[in-house]
N, C-alpha and C positions, 0 to 999 in steps of 0.2 A: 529290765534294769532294777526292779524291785520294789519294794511300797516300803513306807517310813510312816511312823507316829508320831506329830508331832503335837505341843500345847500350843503356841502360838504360831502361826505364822503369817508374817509378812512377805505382802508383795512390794517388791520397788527398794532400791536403796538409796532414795533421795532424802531431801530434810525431813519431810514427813517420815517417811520409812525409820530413818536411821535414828530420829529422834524418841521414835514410840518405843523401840528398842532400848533404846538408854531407859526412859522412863519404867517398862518394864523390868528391866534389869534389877531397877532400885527397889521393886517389892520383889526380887529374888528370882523372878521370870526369867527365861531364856529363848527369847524366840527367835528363829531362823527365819533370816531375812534373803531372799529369793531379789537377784539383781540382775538384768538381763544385758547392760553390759561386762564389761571384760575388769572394767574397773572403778573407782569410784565418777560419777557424772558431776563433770563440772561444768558444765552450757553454761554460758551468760556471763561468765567472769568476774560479776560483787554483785551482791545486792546490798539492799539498803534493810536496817534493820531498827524499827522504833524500839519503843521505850518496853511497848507490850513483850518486844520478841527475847530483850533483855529477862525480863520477871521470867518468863519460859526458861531459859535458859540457866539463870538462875538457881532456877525447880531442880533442873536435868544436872545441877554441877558444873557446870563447863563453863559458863560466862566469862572465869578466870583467863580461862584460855585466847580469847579474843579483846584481853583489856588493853590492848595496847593501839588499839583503832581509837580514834578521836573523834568525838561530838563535833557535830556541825550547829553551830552555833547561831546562823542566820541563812536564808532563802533569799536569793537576791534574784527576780523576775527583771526581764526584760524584755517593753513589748515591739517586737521586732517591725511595727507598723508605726509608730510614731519616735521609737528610742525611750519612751517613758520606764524608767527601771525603780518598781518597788521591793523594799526591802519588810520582809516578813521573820522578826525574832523568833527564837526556839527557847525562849526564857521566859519563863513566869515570871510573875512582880517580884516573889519571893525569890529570887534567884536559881531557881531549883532549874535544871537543864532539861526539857522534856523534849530534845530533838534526835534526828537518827544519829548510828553510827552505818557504816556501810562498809563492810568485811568482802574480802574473798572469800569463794563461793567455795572453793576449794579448801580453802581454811578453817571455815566453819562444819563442813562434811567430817573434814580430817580430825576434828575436836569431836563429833559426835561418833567415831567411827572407832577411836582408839578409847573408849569407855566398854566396847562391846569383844571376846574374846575371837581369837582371828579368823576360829571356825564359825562364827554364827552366823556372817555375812558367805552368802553362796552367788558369785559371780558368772556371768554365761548362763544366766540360769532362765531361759525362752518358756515361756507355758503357751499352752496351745489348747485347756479347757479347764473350764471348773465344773463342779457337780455337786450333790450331795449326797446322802444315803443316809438313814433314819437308822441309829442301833440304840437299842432295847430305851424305845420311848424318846430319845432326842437324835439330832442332826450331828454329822461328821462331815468336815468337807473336804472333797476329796481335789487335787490338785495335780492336773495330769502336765507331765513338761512334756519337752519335743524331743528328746531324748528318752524316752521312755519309760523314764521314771514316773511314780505317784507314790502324792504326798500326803497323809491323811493330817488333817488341823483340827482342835479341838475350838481354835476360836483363827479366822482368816482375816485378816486386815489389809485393806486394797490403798495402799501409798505408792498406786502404778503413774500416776501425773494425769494428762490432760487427757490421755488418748487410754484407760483406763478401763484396763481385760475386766476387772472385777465390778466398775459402777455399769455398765452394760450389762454384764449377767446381774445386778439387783433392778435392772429395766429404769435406769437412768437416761434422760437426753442426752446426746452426743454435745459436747459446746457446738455453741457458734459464731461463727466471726463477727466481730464488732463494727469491722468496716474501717481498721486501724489496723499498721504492723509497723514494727521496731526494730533498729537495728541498735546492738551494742559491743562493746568492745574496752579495752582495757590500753589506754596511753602508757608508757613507760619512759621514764627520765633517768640514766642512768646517774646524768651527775644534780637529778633535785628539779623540780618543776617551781620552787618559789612561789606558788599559791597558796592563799591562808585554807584553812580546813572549814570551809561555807560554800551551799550548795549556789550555784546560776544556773538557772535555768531561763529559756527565749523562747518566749511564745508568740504564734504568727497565724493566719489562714490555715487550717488544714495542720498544719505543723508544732510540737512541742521539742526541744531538746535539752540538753541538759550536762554537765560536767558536775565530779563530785571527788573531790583528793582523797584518797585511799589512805597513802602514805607519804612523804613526803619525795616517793617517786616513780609514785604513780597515780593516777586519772583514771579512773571512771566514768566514760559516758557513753551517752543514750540519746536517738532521735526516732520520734514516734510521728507519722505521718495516716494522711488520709489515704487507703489504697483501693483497688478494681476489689472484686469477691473472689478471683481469683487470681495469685500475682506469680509471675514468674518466680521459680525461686535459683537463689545465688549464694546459696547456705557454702557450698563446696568451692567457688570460687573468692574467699576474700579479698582478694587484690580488687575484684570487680565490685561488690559491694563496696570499701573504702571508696571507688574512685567514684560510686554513682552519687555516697552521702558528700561526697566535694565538690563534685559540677553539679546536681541534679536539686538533692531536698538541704542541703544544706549551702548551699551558696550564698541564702542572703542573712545568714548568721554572722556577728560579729568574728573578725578571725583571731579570737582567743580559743573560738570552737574547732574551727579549721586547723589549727595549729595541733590542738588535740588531736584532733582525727587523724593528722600524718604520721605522728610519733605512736600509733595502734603496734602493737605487737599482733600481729595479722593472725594467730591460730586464734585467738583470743574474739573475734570477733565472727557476731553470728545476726544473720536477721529471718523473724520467722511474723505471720499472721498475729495478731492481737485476739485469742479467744476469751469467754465465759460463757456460764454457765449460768440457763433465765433462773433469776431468785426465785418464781414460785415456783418452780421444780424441785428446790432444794426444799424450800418450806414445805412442799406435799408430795414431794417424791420419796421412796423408797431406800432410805439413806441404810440402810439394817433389814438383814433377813435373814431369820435363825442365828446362829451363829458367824455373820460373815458382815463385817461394813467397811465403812470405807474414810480415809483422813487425807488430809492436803487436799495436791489439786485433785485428786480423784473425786473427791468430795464435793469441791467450791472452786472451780479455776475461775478468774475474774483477772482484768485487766491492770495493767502496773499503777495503775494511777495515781495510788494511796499507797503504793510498796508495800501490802500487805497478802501479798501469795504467801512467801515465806514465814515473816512473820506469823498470820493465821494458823500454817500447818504446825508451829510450833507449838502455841498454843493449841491444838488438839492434839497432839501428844501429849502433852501434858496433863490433859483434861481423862484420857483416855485411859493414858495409865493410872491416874487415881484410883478411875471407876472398875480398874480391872485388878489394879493393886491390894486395895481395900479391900473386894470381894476375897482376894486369894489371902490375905493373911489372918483377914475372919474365919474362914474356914478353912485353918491350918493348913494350908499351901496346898489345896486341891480345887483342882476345878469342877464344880458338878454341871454336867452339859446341859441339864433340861433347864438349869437359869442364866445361861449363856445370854439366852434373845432378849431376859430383860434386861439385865445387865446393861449391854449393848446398847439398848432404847434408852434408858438412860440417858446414857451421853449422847446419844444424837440429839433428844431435846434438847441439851444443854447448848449445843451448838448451834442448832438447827437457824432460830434466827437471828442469832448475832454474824452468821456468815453469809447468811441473806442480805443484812445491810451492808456488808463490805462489799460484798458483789456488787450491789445497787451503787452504791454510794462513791466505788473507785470507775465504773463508767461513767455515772455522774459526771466526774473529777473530768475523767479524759476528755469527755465533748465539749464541759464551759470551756475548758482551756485550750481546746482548738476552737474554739467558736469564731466564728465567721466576721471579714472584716467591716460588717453593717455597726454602727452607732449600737443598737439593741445587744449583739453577740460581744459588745467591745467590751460595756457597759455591765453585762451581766457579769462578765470576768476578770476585770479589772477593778471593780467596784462591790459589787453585791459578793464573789467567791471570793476573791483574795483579799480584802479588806476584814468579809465578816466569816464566811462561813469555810472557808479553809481553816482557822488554826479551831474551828468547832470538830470540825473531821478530823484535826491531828488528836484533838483530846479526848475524842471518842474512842480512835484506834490504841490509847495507852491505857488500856484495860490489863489490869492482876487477873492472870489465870490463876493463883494459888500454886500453894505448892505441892510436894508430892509426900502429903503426909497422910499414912495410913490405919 
């Protein structure tokens, strides 16, 4: 099928993918992005998206494009063991709004997707190995598809997600299961659901869930429970997932949640495992080698607990085009390969352990607030997490990645 030269290329056309792209784009790069589905991937149907994922965004141009989603302005918990419901502001003293907004997943893709030209995203596009080869004193990497094409890259970026062709070949851990899986889905009101734009969430034994107004007619939720190491899956049958979160992990939720879950637009909903990646492997694993590393989840998968997957990968686009932007218009828009691998080193410092603590800090997140219904587990998360150390972990996560100035 042929071999091709290229400067950049990415794997994956997800947020991390699609966004490193833009970012690139904006110091004059053009990298081809390698997407192994057929079309853009929208799993999961919104996410939530801090204050951090904004300033990324920002960087990238687009933000414009998704201003018409609304801050959530308070966190209203609910502890499905006693009824006790605390209310947790997203407002500084000074007024200043430091809470999420939560976009279609789909929307936000489609905002980073029409920034890049129609040709640079390559769809159906399966790999089946990488390699390298050494030409006159530095590394090429060579990118073999299943169609029989190869691809040579002057610099290889793995934004392939959890299961991640590229963090494997840099001899990365596989994740592993948390001991937690989620299902979520997207409610729809044709004529207006009447809820204010403030997050609830009910927390219980084993169980978190959670509703978030998108729009003004439509809901977003999510139920994350305790499950076996290996769980049947029900990805392909929805009907069957809705009807197990209605009789099964969601039945002793208030039926404002229920009510939710009936009105799902059933393609819309998916439930899969809850993985991460152990923090000191990111801290001392292999994140860069020669010429080829890796962003998003390929990099840091970590559990939803703190909504910062997406968020995070945005911010390492961002991070990454700087350090790849700046190089290339220092040295009038050429890449010289033998400073590739420090280049590269670079930003992985840069990241390396502030995505350590997301990791650490959003399983944290997930086990106090499944914590068990003993007086101690009640107590550490009703008291000690959502009083003090939750809105410390929101304000950690509202980190300025900077912009994309070169």
């Amino acid at each position: 099928m042929g071999t091709t030269m290229e400067d950049v290329v990415i794997v994956g056309g997800g947020i991390a993918g699609l966004a490193t792209a833009v970012a690139l784009k904006r110091a004059g790069i053009e990298a081809l992005v390698l997407e192994r589905s057929e079309e853009l991937r929208a799993t999961g149907a919104a996410l939530t998206l801090f204050p951090n994922a904004w300033f990324a965004l920002d960087a990238l141009g687009v933000s414009h494009k998704l201003a018409s989603y609304a801050h959530s302005r308070k966190l209203y918990i609910t502890n499905l063991d006693t009824g006790e419901v605390q209310e947790v502001p997203f407002i500084k003293p000074n007024g200043d709004e430091v809470g999420p907004r939560s976009v279609h997943r789909k929307a936000l893709l489609e905002a980073l997707a029409d920034e890049l030209p129609v040709h640079s995203i390559r769809f159906s596009s399966k790999i089946s190995a990488i390699d390298t080869q050494q030409h006159e004193g530095s590394s090429i990497a060579i990118v073999h598809m299943e169609n029989g094409t190869v691809i040579k890259a002057k610099i290889l970026i793995g934004c392939d997600g959890v299961h991640s062709v590229v963090s494997r070949w840099l001899g990365l851990r596989d994740p592993v299961l948390s001991g937690r899986s989620a299902v979520r889905g997207l409610a729809v009101y044709p004529q207006g659901h009447g809820l204010d734009h403030n997050v609830r969430q009910y927390v219980g034994t084993g169980k978190r869930a959670g509703i978030v107004p998108l729009t003004d007619k439509e809901i977003y939720w999510f139920i994350s429970y305790t499950s076996p190491v290996k769980e049947t899956s029900l990805e392909d049958f929805p009907e069957d997932i809705q009807k197990e979160v209605l009789e099964n992990y969601g039945k002793d939720i208030p039926t404002i949640f229920s009510d939710v879950v009936k009105q799902s637009d059933l393609s819309t909903l998916t439930r899969a495992p809850l993985k991460y990646r152990y923090p000191l492997n990111v801290l001392f694993g292999t994140l860069s080698k020669q010429n080829i590393t890796v962003a998003g989840d390929a990099m840091h998968p970590m559990t939803p607990d703190l909504a910062q997957g997406g968020c995070s990968s945005l911010e390492d686009a961002v991070i990454l085009g700087r350090h790849i932007g700046r190089y290339i218009v220092q040295n009038g828009q050429v890449l010289v390969r033998k400073e590739i691998s420090e280049l590269l080193g670079k930003y992985v410092e840069e990241r390396r352990w502030r995505v350590a603590l997301l990791i650490t800090g959003s399983y944290i997140s997930g086990w106090v607030q499944q914590a068990g219904s003993g007086w101690g587990g009640k107590f550490l998360r009703d008291v000690i997490f959502y009083k003090f150390l939750y809105l410390k972990m929101v304000r950690y996560v509202n980190y300025d990645c900077g912009k994309l100035e070169f």
